[in-house]
C-alpha positions in Angstrom: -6.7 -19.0 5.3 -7.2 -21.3 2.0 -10.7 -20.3 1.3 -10.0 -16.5 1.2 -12.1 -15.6 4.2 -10.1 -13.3 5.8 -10.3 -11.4 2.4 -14.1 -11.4 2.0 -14.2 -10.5 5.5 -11.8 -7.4 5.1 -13.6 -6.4 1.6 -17.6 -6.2 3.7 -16.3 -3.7 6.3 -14.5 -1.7 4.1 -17.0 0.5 1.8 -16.2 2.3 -0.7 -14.9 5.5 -0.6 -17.2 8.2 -2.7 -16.8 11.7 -3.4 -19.4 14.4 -3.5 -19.3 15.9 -7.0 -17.1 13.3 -8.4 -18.2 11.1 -11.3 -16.6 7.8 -13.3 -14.1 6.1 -12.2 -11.2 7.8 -10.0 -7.4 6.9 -10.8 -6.1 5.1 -7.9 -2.3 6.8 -7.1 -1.2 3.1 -6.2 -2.1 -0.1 -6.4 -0.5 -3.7 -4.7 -0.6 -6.7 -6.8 0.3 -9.8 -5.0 -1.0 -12.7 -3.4 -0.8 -12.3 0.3 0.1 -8.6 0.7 -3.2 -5.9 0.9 -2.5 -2.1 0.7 -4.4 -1.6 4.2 -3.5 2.4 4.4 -3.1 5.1 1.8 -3.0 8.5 2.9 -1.9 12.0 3.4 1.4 12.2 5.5 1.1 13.7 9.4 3.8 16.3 8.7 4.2 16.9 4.9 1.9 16.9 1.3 3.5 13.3 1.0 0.9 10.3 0.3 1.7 7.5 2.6 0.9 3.6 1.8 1.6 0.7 4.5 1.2 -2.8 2.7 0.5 -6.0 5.1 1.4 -9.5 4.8 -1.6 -11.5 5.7 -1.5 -15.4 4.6 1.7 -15.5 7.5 4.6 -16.8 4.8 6.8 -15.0 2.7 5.3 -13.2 0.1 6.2 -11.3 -2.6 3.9 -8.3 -4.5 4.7 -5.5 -7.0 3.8 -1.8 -5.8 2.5 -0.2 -9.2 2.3 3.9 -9.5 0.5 6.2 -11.6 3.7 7.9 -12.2 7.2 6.9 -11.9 8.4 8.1 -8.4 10.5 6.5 -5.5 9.6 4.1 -2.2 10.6 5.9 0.8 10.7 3.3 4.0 9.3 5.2 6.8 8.4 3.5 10.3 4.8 3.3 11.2 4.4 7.2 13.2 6.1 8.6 10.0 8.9 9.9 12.5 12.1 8.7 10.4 12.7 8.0 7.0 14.9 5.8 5.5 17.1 5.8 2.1 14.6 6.8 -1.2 14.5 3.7 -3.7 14.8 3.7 -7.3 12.6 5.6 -9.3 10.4 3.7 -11.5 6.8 2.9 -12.0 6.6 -0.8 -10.7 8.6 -1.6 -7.4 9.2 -5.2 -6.1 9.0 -6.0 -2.5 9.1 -9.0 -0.3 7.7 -9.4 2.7 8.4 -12.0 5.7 5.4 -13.4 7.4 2.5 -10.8 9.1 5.3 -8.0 8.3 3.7 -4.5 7.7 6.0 -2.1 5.9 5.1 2.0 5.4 6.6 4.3 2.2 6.2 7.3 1.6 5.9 8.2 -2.0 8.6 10.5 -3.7 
C-alpha cells in the first residue's frame, strides 16, 4: 500500500514493550532496516537460550533489508516451529537478505 497504511496500522496495535524497574532507553539485540521487510517476532527460542527473529515481506515484491546486530554473530535459518535448523551464516554484524514477495523467513541468532 503506497500510503503506508498497513504500517500505521501495524504500529497502533502494537504498544510498547516496558519493563518494571527499567529506565532510559533499552538496546534493541536486532534491528531490520529495509523498505518492505518488518521484524514481526523477536524472542526467546522454544527449546534453547537462543533469541529468535522472523522478518516479513509486506509491500508483496521483492525486497531487500539489512539485519543489523548488537554484536557480531551468525543467521541461523530455522523453519517457523524452530524444529530444524539450517546451515549457520557468516559471522558479522550486518547481514543482507532478500526476500521474494509476502515471504516470512525465521533465524536464530548464533
Amino acid at each position: 500500500i503506497a500510503g503506508g497504511v498497513r504500517r500505521e496500522a501495524y504500529r497502533l496495535n502494537q504498544p510498547p514493550v516496558l519493563f518494571a524497574g527499567r529506565r532510559g532507553a533499552v538496546a534493541m539485540p536486532v534491528t531490520v532496516v529495509g523498505e518492505g521487510v518488518d521484524l514481526s517476532v523477536l524472542k526467546r527460542a522454544e527449546r534453547s537460550q537462543a533469541l529468535v527473529m522472523r522478518v516479513v515481506e509486506t509491500r508483496g515484491q521483492r525486497s531487500a533489508a539489512v539485519i543489523r546486530l548488537a554484536k557480531p554473530g551468525c543467521l541461523v535459518p530455522c523453519d517457523l516451529l524452530e524444529w530444524h535448523d539450517g546451515q549457520p551464516g557468516e559471522t558479522a554484524a550486518e547481514h543482507r537478505i532478500e526476500l521474494a514477495p509476502f515471504e516470512i523467513r525465521t533465524y536464530k541468532l548464533g
